[in-house]
C-alpha positions as CSV (number, residue, x, y, z in Angstrom):
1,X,140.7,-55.3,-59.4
2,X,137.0,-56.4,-60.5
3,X,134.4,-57.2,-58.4
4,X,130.9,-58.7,-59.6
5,X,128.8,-56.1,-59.4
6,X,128.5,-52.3,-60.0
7,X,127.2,-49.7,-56.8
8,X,126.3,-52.3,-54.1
9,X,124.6,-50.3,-51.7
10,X,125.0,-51.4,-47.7
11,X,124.5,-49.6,-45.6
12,X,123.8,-50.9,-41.6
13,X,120.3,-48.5,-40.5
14,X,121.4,-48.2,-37.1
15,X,122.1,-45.4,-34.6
16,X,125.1,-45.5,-32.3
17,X,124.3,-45.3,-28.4
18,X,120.9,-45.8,-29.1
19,X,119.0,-45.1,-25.7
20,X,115.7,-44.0,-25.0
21,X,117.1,-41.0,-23.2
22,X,116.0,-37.6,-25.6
23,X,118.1,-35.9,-27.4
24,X,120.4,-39.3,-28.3
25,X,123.4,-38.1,-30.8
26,X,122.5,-40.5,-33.8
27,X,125.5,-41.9,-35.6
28,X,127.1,-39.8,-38.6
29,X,126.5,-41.3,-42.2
30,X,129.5,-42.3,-44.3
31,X,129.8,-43.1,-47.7
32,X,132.9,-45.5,-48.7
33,X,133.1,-46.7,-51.8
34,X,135.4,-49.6,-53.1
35,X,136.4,-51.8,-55.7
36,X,134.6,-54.9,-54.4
37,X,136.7,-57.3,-52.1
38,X,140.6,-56.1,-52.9
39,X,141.2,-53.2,-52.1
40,X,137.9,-52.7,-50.7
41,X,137.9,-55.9,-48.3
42,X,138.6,-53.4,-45.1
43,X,135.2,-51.4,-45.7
44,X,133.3,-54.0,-46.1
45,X,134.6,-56.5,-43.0
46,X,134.9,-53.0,-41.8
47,X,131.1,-52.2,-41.7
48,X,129.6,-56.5,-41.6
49,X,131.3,-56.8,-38.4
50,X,130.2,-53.6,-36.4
51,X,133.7,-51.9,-36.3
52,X,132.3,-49.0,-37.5
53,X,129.2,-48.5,-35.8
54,X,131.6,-49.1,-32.6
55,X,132.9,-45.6,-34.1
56,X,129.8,-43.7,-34.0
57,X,129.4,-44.3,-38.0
58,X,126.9,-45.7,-40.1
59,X,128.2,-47.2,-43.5
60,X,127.1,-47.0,-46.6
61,X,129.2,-49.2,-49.2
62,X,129.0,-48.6,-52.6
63,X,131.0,-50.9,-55.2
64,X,132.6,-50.0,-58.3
65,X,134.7,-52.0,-61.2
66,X,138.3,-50.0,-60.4
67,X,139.8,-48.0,-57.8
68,X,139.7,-45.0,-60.3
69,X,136.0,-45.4,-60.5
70,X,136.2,-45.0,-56.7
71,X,138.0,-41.8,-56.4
72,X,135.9,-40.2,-60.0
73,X,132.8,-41.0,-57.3
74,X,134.8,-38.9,-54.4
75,X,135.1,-35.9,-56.7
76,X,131.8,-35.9,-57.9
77,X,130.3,-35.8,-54.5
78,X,129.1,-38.8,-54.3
79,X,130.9,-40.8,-52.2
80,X,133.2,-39.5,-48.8
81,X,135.9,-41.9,-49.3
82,X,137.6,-44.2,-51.7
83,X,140.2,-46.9,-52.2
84,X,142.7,-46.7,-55.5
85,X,146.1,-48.4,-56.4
86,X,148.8,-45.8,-55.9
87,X,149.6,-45.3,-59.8
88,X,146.2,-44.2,-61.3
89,X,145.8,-41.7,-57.8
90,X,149.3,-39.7,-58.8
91,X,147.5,-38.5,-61.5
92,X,144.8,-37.5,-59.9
93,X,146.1,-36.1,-57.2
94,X,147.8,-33.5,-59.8
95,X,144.2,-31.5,-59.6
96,X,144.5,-30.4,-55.9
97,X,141.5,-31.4,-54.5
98,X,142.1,-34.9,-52.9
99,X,144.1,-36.2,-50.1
100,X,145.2,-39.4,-48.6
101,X,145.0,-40.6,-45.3
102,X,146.5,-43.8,-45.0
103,X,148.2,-46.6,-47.4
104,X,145.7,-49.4,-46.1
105,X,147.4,-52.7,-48.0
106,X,150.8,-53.3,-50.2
107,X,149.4,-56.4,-52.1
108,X,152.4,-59.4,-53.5
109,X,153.5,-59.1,-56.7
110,X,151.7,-61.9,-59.2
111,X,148.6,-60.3,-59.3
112,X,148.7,-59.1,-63.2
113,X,150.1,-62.0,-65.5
114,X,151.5,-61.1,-69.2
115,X,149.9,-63.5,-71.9
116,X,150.9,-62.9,-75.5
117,X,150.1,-65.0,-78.9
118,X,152.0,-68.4,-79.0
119,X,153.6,-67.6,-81.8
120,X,155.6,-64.2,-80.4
121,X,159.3,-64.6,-79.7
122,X,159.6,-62.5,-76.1
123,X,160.2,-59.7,-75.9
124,X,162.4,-59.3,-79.2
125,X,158.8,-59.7,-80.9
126,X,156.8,-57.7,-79.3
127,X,157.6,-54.7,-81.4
128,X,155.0,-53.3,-83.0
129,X,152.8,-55.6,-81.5
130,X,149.5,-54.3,-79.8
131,X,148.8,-54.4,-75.9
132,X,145.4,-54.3,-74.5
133,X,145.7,-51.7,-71.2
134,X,143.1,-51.0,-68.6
135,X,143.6,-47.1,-69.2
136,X,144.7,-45.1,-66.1
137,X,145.3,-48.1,-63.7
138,X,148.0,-50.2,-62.1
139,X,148.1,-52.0,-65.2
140,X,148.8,-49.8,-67.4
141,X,151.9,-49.0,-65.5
142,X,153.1,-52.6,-65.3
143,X,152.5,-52.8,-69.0
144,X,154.3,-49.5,-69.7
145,X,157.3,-50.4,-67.0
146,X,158.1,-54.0,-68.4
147,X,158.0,-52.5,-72.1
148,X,160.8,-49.7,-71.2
149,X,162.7,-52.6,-68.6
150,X,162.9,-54.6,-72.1
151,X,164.4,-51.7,-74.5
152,X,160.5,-51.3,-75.8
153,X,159.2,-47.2,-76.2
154,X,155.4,-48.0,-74.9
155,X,154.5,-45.2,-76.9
156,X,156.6,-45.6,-80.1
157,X,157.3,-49.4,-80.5
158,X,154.1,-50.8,-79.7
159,X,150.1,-50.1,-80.0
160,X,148.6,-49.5,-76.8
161,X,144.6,-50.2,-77.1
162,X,142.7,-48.6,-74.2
163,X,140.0,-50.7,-72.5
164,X,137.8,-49.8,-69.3
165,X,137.3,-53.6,-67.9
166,X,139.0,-57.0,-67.8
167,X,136.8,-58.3,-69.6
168,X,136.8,-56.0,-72.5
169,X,140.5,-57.3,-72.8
170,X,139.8,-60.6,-72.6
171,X,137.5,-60.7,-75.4
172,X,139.7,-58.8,-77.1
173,X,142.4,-61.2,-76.5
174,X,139.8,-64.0,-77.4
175,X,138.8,-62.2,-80.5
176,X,142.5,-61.5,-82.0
177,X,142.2,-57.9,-81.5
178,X,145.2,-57.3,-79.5
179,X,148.8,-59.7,-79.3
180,X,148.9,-59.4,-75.5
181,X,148.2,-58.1,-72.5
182,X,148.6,-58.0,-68.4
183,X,145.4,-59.5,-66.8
184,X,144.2,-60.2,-63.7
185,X,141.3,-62.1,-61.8
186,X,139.0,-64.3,-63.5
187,X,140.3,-63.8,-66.5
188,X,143.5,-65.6,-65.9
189,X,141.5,-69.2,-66.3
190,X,140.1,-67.9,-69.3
191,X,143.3,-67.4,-71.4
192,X,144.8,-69.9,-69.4
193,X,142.6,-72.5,-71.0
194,X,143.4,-70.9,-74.7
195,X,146.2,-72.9,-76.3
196,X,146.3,-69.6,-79.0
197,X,148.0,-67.9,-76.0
198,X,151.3,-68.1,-73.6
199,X,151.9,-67.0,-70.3
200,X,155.2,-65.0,-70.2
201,X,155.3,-63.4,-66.6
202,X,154.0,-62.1,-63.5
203,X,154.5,-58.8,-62.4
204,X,157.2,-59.8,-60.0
205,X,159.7,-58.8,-62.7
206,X,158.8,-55.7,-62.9
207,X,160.9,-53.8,-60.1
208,X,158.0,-52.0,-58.1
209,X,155.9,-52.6,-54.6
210,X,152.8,-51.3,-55.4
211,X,150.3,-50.1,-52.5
212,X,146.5,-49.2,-51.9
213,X,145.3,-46.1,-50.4
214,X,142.2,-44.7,-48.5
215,X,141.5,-41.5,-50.5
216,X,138.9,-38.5,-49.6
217,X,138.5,-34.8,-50.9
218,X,140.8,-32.4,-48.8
219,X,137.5,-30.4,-48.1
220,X,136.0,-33.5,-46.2
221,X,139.8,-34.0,-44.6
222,X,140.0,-31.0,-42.8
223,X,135.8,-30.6,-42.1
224,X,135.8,-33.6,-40.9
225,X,139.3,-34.9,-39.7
226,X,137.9,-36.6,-36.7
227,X,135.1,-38.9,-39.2
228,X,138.7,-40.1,-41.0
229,X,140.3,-41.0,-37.5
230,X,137.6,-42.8,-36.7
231,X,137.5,-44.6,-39.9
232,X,141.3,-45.4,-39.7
233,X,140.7,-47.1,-36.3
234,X,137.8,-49.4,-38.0
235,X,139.9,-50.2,-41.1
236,X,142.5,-51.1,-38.4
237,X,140.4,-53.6,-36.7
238,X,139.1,-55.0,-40.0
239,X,142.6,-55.5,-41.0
240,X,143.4,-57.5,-37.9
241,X,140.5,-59.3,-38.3
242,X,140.9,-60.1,-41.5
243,X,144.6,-61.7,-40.6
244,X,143.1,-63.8,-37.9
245,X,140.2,-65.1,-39.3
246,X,140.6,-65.4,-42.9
247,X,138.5,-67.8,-44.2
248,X,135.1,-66.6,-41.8
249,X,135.8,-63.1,-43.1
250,X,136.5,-64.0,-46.9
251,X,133.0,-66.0,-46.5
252,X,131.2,-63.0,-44.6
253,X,132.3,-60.8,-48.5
254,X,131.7,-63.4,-50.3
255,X,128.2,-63.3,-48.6
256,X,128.2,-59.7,-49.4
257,X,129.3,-59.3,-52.8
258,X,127.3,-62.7,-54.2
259,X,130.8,-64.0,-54.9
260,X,133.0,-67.6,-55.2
261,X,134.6,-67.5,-51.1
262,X,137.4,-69.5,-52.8
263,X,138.3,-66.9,-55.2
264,X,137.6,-64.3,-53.0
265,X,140.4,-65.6,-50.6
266,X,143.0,-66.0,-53.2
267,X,142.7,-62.5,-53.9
268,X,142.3,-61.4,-50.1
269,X,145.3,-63.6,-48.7
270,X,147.3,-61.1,-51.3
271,X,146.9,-58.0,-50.3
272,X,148.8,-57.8,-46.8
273,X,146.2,-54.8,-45.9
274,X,147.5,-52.6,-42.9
275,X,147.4,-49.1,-42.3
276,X,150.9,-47.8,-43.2
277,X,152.9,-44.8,-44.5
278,X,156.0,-46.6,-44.1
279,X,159.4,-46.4,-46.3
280,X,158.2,-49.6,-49.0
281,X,155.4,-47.6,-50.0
282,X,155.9,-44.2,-49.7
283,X,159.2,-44.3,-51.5
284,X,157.3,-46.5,-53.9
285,X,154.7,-43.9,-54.6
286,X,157.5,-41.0,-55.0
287,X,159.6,-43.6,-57.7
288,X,156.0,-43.5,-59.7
289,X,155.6,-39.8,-59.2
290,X,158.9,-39.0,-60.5
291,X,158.4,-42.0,-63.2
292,X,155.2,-39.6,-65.0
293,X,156.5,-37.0,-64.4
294,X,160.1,-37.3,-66.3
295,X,157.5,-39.1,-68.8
296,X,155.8,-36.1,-69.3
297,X,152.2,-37.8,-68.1
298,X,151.6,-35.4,-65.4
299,X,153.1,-31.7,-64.5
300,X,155.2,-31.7,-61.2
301,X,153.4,-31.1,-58.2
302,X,154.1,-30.5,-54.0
303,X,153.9,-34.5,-53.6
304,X,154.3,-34.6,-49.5
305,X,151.4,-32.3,-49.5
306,X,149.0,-34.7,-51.0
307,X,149.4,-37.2,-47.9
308,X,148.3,-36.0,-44.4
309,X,150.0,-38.1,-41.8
310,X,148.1,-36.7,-38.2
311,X,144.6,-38.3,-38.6
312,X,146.7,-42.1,-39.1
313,X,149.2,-41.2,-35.9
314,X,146.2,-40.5,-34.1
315,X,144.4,-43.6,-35.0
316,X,147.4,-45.9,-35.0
317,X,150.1,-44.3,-32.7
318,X,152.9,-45.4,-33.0
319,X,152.5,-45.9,-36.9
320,X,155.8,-46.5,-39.3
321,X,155.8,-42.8,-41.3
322,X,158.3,-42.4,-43.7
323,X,160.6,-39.3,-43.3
324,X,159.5,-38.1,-46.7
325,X,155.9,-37.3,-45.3
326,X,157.4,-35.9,-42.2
Protein backbone atom coordinates (compact mmCIF):
# COMPACT_ATOMS: atom_id res chain seq x y z
CA UNK A 1 0.00 0.00 0.00
CA UNK A 2 1.70 3.63 -0.81
CA UNK A 3 1.81 6.34 1.23
CA UNK A 4 3.20 9.96 0.10
CA UNK A 5 6.25 10.14 1.56
CA UNK A 6 9.35 8.03 2.43
CA UNK A 7 10.78 7.87 6.51
CA UNK A 8 8.36 10.37 8.16
CA UNK A 9 9.88 10.79 11.37
CA UNK A 10 7.37 11.45 14.61
CA UNK A 11 8.12 11.09 17.27
CA UNK A 12 6.10 12.76 20.55
CA UNK A 13 9.43 14.20 22.97
CA UNK A 14 7.75 13.52 26.05
CA UNK A 15 8.43 11.55 29.31
CA UNK A 16 5.73 9.34 30.92
CA UNK A 17 4.85 10.26 34.65
CA UNK A 18 6.70 13.30 34.39
CA UNK A 19 6.97 14.69 37.99
CA UNK A 20 9.38 16.77 39.60
CA UNK A 21 10.11 14.03 42.06
CA UNK A 22 14.18 12.75 41.29
CA UNK A 23 14.90 9.89 39.95
CA UNK A 24 11.40 9.88 37.51
CA UNK A 25 11.50 6.59 35.18
CA UNK A 26 11.37 8.43 31.73
CA UNK A 27 9.36 6.65 29.05
CA UNK A 28 11.11 3.93 26.81
CA UNK A 29 11.79 4.93 23.02
CA UNK A 30 10.06 2.87 20.31
CA UNK A 31 10.66 2.79 16.79
CA UNK A 32 7.50 1.55 14.54
CA UNK A 33 7.68 1.82 11.21
CA UNK A 34 4.80 1.54 8.66
CA UNK A 35 3.60 1.83 5.31
CA UNK A 36 1.93 5.20 5.71
CA UNK A 37 -1.98 5.16 6.63
CA UNK A 38 -3.01 1.21 5.70
CA UNK A 39 -1.60 -0.90 7.38
CA UNK A 40 0.15 1.61 9.39
CA UNK A 41 -3.08 3.67 10.40
CA UNK A 42 -2.86 1.92 14.15
CA UNK A 43 0.75 3.44 14.82
CA UNK A 44 0.14 6.52 13.89
CA UNK A 45 -3.63 7.18 15.65
CA UNK A 46 -1.72 5.04 17.96
CA UNK A 47 0.99 7.63 18.88
CA UNK A 48 -1.30 11.32 17.62
CA UNK A 49 -3.69 10.44 20.22
CA UNK A 50 -1.57 9.63 23.42
CA UNK A 51 -2.31 5.82 23.57
CA UNK A 52 1.09 5.14 23.71
CA UNK A 53 2.53 7.49 25.91
CA UNK A 54 -0.48 6.30 28.26
CA UNK A 55 1.91 3.05 27.95
CA UNK A 56 4.97 4.39 29.19
CA UNK A 57 6.31 4.73 25.35
CA UNK A 58 7.47 7.34 23.38
CA UNK A 59 6.96 6.81 19.52
CA UNK A 60 8.92 7.34 16.86
CA UNK A 61 7.07 6.70 13.39
CA UNK A 62 8.98 6.16 10.52
CA UNK A 63 7.13 5.70 6.97
CA UNK A 64 8.09 3.59 4.13
CA UNK A 65 6.57 2.80 0.49
CA UNK A 66 5.61 -1.18 1.38
CA UNK A 67 5.23 -3.33 4.20
CA UNK A 68 8.34 -5.26 2.99
CA UNK A 69 10.31 -2.06 3.29
CA UNK A 70 9.03 -2.08 6.91
CA UNK A 71 10.20 -5.43 8.05
CA UNK A 72 13.94 -4.99 5.64
CA UNK A 73 14.10 -1.77 8.25
CA UNK A 74 13.37 -4.35 11.45
CA UNK A 75 16.30 -6.57 10.35
CA UNK A 76 18.61 -4.02 9.70
CA UNK A 77 18.25 -2.47 13.16
CA UNK A 78 16.70 0.25 12.41
CA UNK A 79 13.40 0.09 13.37
CA UNK A 80 11.73 -2.13 16.55
CA UNK A 81 8.68 -2.98 14.82
CA UNK A 82 6.88 -3.21 11.52
CA UNK A 83 3.63 -3.75 9.67
CA UNK A 84 3.64 -6.21 6.34
CA UNK A 85 0.78 -8.11 4.41
CA UNK A 86 0.92 -11.69 5.38
CA UNK A 87 2.30 -13.05 1.87
CA UNK A 88 5.66 -11.02 1.38
CA UNK A 89 6.32 -11.87 5.60
CA UNK A 90 6.20 -15.89 4.78
CA UNK A 91 9.15 -15.44 3.04
CA UNK A 92 10.72 -13.71 5.31
CA UNK A 93 10.02 -15.37 8.03
CA UNK A 94 11.95 -18.50 6.36
CA UNK A 95 15.37 -16.70 7.87
CA UNK A 96 14.58 -17.25 11.54
CA UNK A 97 15.06 -14.09 12.99
CA UNK A 98 11.50 -12.42 13.06
CA UNK A 99 8.45 -12.99 14.87
CA UNK A 100 4.86 -11.88 15.00
CA UNK A 101 2.86 -10.74 17.63
CA UNK A 102 -0.47 -10.03 16.45
CA UNK A 103 -2.54 -9.96 13.04
CA UNK A 104 -3.63 -6.14 13.59
CA UNK A 105 -6.30 -5.83 10.43
CA UNK A 106 -7.80 -8.40 7.67
CA UNK A 107 -8.51 -5.63 4.95
CA UNK A 108 -11.97 -6.40 2.16
CA UNK A 109 -11.09 -7.76 -0.89
CA UNK A 110 -11.14 -4.95 -3.93
CA UNK A 111 -8.15 -3.36 -2.88
CA UNK A 112 -5.89 -4.54 -6.07
CA UNK A 113 -7.89 -4.15 -9.43
CA UNK A 114 -6.69 -6.12 -12.78
CA UNK A 115 -6.49 -3.76 -15.87
CA UNK A 116 -5.27 -5.21 -19.15
CA UNK A 117 -5.00 -3.66 -22.86
CA UNK A 118 -8.58 -3.21 -24.49
CA UNK A 119 -7.78 -5.24 -27.01
CA UNK A 120 -7.01 -8.66 -24.88
CA UNK A 121 -9.69 -11.36 -24.92
CA UNK A 122 -9.74 -12.51 -20.88
CA UNK A 123 -8.07 -14.60 -19.81
CA UNK A 124 -7.80 -16.98 -22.97
CA UNK A 125 -5.42 -13.97 -24.14
CA UNK A 126 -3.38 -13.43 -21.68
CA UNK A 127 -0.89 -15.96 -22.68
CA UNK A 128 2.23 -14.83 -23.22
CA UNK A 129 1.28 -11.64 -22.35
CA UNK A 130 3.40 -9.51 -19.75
CA UNK A 131 2.26 -8.56 -16.16
CA UNK A 132 3.78 -5.74 -14.22
CA UNK A 133 4.27 -7.18 -10.30
CA UNK A 134 5.22 -5.27 -7.33
CA UNK A 135 8.05 -8.00 -6.49
CA UNK A 136 7.69 -9.72 -3.15
CA UNK A 137 4.23 -8.22 -2.14
CA UNK A 138 0.55 -9.08 -1.74
CA UNK A 139 0.39 -8.34 -5.30
CA UNK A 140 2.43 -10.43 -6.68
CA UNK A 141 0.51 -13.26 -5.12
CA UNK A 142 -2.86 -12.05 -6.34
CA UNK A 143 -1.25 -11.80 -9.79
CA UNK A 144 0.38 -15.29 -9.49
CA UNK A 145 -3.06 -16.95 -7.78
CA UNK A 146 -5.57 -15.54 -10.54
CA UNK A 147 -3.07 -16.73 -13.34
CA UNK A 148 -2.93 -20.56 -12.00
CA UNK A 149 -7.14 -20.10 -10.90
CA UNK A 150 -7.36 -19.45 -14.89
CA UNK A 151 -5.17 -22.54 -16.24
CA UNK A 152 -2.19 -19.74 -16.77
CA UNK A 153 1.72 -21.11 -15.45
CA UNK A 154 2.83 -17.48 -13.95
CA UNK A 155 6.12 -18.61 -14.60
CA UNK A 156 5.84 -20.34 -18.00
CA UNK A 157 2.76 -18.75 -19.84
CA UNK A 158 3.37 -15.25 -19.16
CA UNK A 159 6.27 -12.47 -18.56
CA UNK A 160 6.28 -11.33 -15.13
CA UNK A 161 8.22 -7.71 -15.09
CA UNK A 162 9.33 -6.90 -11.53
CA UNK A 163 8.72 -3.23 -10.32
CA UNK A 164 9.41 -1.70 -6.66
CA UNK A 165 6.39 1.00 -6.65
CA UNK A 166 2.92 1.61 -8.04
CA UNK A 167 3.91 4.06 -9.87
CA UNK A 168 6.74 2.39 -11.63
CA UNK A 169 3.71 0.19 -12.99
CA UNK A 170 1.67 2.64 -13.96
CA UNK A 171 4.04 4.32 -16.18
CA UNK A 172 4.74 1.23 -17.42
CA UNK A 173 1.25 0.59 -18.16
CA UNK A 174 1.02 4.16 -19.56
CA UNK A 175 4.10 3.68 -21.57
CA UNK A 176 3.06 0.08 -23.29
CA UNK A 177 5.61 -1.68 -21.54
CA UNK A 178 3.56 -4.25 -19.90
CA UNK A 179 -0.25 -5.75 -21.17
CA UNK A 180 -1.52 -5.67 -17.56
CA UNK A 181 -1.35 -5.53 -14.20
CA UNK A 182 -3.07 -5.55 -10.53
CA UNK A 183 -2.96 -1.95 -9.10
CA UNK A 184 -3.98 -0.31 -6.23
CA UNK A 185 -4.46 3.32 -4.73
CA UNK A 186 -4.04 6.27 -6.70
CA UNK A 187 -3.27 4.65 -9.54
CA UNK A 188 -6.59 3.25 -10.12
CA UNK A 189 -7.95 6.85 -11.46
CA UNK A 190 -5.07 7.02 -13.61
CA UNK A 191 -5.68 3.93 -15.81
CA UNK A 192 -9.17 4.40 -15.05
CA UNK A 193 -9.20 7.52 -17.19
CA UNK A 194 -7.11 5.58 -20.08
CA UNK A 195 -9.51 4.35 -22.77
CA UNK A 196 -6.12 2.08 -24.04
CA UNK A 197 -7.06 0.04 -20.94
CA UNK A 198 -9.95 -2.31 -19.25
CA UNK A 199 -10.75 -3.12 -15.93
CA UNK A 200 -11.25 -6.99 -15.72
CA UNK A 201 -11.51 -7.63 -11.79
CA UNK A 202 -10.98 -7.03 -8.28
CA UNK A 203 -9.27 -9.28 -6.12
CA UNK A 204 -12.46 -10.70 -4.76
CA UNK A 205 -12.20 -13.50 -7.23
CA UNK A 206 -9.32 -14.64 -6.14
CA UNK A 207 -10.15 -17.16 -3.24
CA UNK A 208 -8.04 -15.70 -0.29
CA UNK A 209 -8.52 -13.30 3.02
CA UNK A 210 -5.57 -11.67 3.23
CA UNK A 211 -4.33 -10.13 6.73
CA UNK A 212 -1.71 -7.51 8.19
CA UNK A 213 0.60 -8.25 10.89
CA UNK A 214 2.71 -6.34 13.57
CA UNK A 215 6.20 -7.88 13.05
CA UNK A 216 9.47 -7.45 15.37
CA UNK A 217 12.88 -9.41 15.54
CA UNK A 218 12.58 -12.44 17.95
CA UNK A 219 15.62 -10.85 19.85
CA UNK A 220 13.48 -7.68 20.72
CA UNK A 221 10.38 -10.35 21.46
CA UNK A 222 11.79 -12.10 24.09
CA UNK A 223 14.21 -8.85 25.61
CA UNK A 224 11.50 -6.96 25.59
CA UNK A 225 8.13 -8.98 25.63
CA UNK A 226 6.53 -6.52 28.04
CA UNK A 227 7.42 -3.14 25.34
CA UNK A 228 5.23 -5.51 22.73
CA UNK A 229 2.33 -5.97 25.34
CA UNK A 230 2.18 -2.66 25.89
CA UNK A 231 2.17 -1.76 22.29
CA UNK A 232 -0.62 -4.37 21.64
CA UNK A 233 -2.84 -2.61 24.22
CA UNK A 234 -2.18 0.98 22.24
CA UNK A 235 -2.79 -0.58 18.78
CA UNK A 236 -5.98 -1.85 20.53
CA UNK A 237 -7.25 1.37 21.58
CA UNK A 238 -6.25 2.92 18.27
CA UNK A 239 -8.24 0.35 16.58
CA UNK A 240 -11.35 1.17 18.58
CA UNK A 241 -10.84 4.50 18.03
CA UNK A 242 -10.45 4.37 14.75
CA UNK A 243 -14.03 2.36 14.37
CA UNK A 244 -15.70 5.06 16.37
CA UNK A 245 -14.48 8.07 15.09
CA UNK A 246 -13.58 7.55 11.52
CA UNK A 247 -13.63 10.57 9.82
CA UNK A 248 -11.71 12.78 13.01
CA UNK A 249 -9.08 10.11 12.92
CA UNK A 250 -8.68 9.72 8.98
CA UNK A 251 -8.28 13.66 9.22
CA UNK A 252 -5.80 13.57 12.31
CA UNK A 253 -3.35 11.05 9.36
CA UNK A 254 -4.19 12.91 6.88
CA UNK A 255 -2.85 15.81 9.02
CA UNK A 256 0.09 13.63 9.52
CA UNK A 257 1.11 12.21 6.44
CA UNK A 258 0.34 15.68 4.17
CA UNK A 259 -2.41 13.51 2.54
CA UNK A 260 -6.17 13.85 0.59
CA UNK A 261 -8.51 12.90 4.15
CA UNK A 262 -10.98 11.62 1.44
CA UNK A 263 -8.62 9.18 0.11
CA UNK A 264 -7.26 8.42 3.14
CA UNK A 265 -10.66 7.14 4.50
CA UNK A 266 -11.47 5.04 1.49
CA UNK A 267 -8.45 3.14 2.17
CA UNK A 268 -8.92 3.21 6.10
CA UNK A 269 -12.74 2.18 6.15
CA UNK A 270 -11.07 -1.12 4.30
CA UNK A 271 -8.94 -2.53 6.41
CA UNK A 272 -11.24 -3.78 9.41
CA UNK A 273 -7.91 -3.38 11.73
CA UNK A 274 -8.19 -5.43 15.07
CA UNK A 275 -5.85 -7.33 16.93
CA UNK A 276 -6.55 -11.08 16.03
CA UNK A 277 -4.99 -14.51 15.62
CA UNK A 278 -8.28 -15.96 14.83
CA UNK A 279 -9.22 -19.06 12.39
CA UNK A 280 -9.78 -16.43 8.88
CA UNK A 281 -6.34 -15.42 9.13
CA UNK A 282 -4.29 -17.84 10.53
CA UNK A 283 -5.63 -20.55 8.34
CA UNK A 284 -5.17 -17.97 5.63
CA UNK A 285 -1.56 -17.48 6.37
CA UNK A 286 -0.93 -21.44 6.60
CA UNK A 287 -2.94 -21.82 2.86
CA UNK A 288 -0.12 -19.20 1.59
CA UNK A 289 2.69 -20.97 3.40
CA UNK A 290 1.87 -24.28 2.05
CA UNK A 291 0.99 -22.37 -1.45
CA UNK A 292 5.22 -21.36 -1.72
CA UNK A 293 6.21 -23.86 -0.48
CA UNK A 294 4.66 -26.76 -2.89
CA UNK A 295 5.73 -23.80 -5.44
CA UNK A 296 9.10 -24.25 -4.56
CA UNK A 297 9.47 -20.27 -3.46
CA UNK A 298 10.45 -20.94 -0.04
CA UNK A 299 12.00 -24.26 1.87
CA UNK A 300 9.55 -25.61 4.56
CA UNK A 301 9.88 -24.23 7.86
CA UNK A 302 8.28 -24.70 11.84
CA UNK A 303 5.37 -22.24 10.82
CA UNK A 304 3.47 -22.08 14.40
CA UNK A 305 6.82 -21.10 15.73
CA UNK A 306 7.02 -17.86 13.86
CA UNK A 307 3.80 -16.53 15.78
CA UNK A 308 3.94 -16.00 19.55
CA UNK A 309 0.53 -15.91 20.90
CA UNK A 310 1.24 -14.78 25.03
CA UNK A 311 2.16 -11.12 24.64
CA UNK A 312 -1.56 -10.63 22.54
CA UNK A 313 -3.55 -12.87 25.37
CA UNK A 314 -1.99 -10.69 27.79
CA UNK A 315 -2.90 -7.46 26.10
CA UNK A 316 -6.26 -8.56 24.85
CA UNK A 317 -7.49 -11.49 27.07
CA UNK A 318 -9.79 -13.12 26.00
CA UNK A 319 -8.48 -12.85 22.26
CA UNK A 320 -9.92 -15.39 19.26
CA UNK A 321 -6.45 -17.79 18.79
CA UNK A 322 -6.66 -20.19 16.31
CA UNK A 323 -5.88 -23.88 17.51
CA UNK A 324 -3.13 -24.00 14.92
CA UNK A 325 -1.02 -21.44 17.06
CA UNK A 326 -1.97 -23.14 20.17
Amino acid sequence: MRIFGICRLVAAATFAWASATAGAKADETVRYATDGYGMGALAIVAADKGFLKDEGITPIVQTYSYGVDTVDAVLAGNADFGVIIDFPLLTRLAAGKLMSPAVIAEPLPGWHRLYTRSDIDVPAGLKDKSFGVATGTAQEFVTRTYLTDNGIDPDKDVKLVGFSSLFEIVGAMKAGRVDAAWIWGEGVPTIEADKGWKFVADDGVVDQSTSALLVTTKDFYTNHKDTVVRTLRAFGKASDYLAANLDEATQQIATSVGGDAAQIKNVVSQQRYGLTFGPSAVSSLKAKYDFLVAAGKIEPYDFKAQFDTSALSEAVPGVEIDAQLK
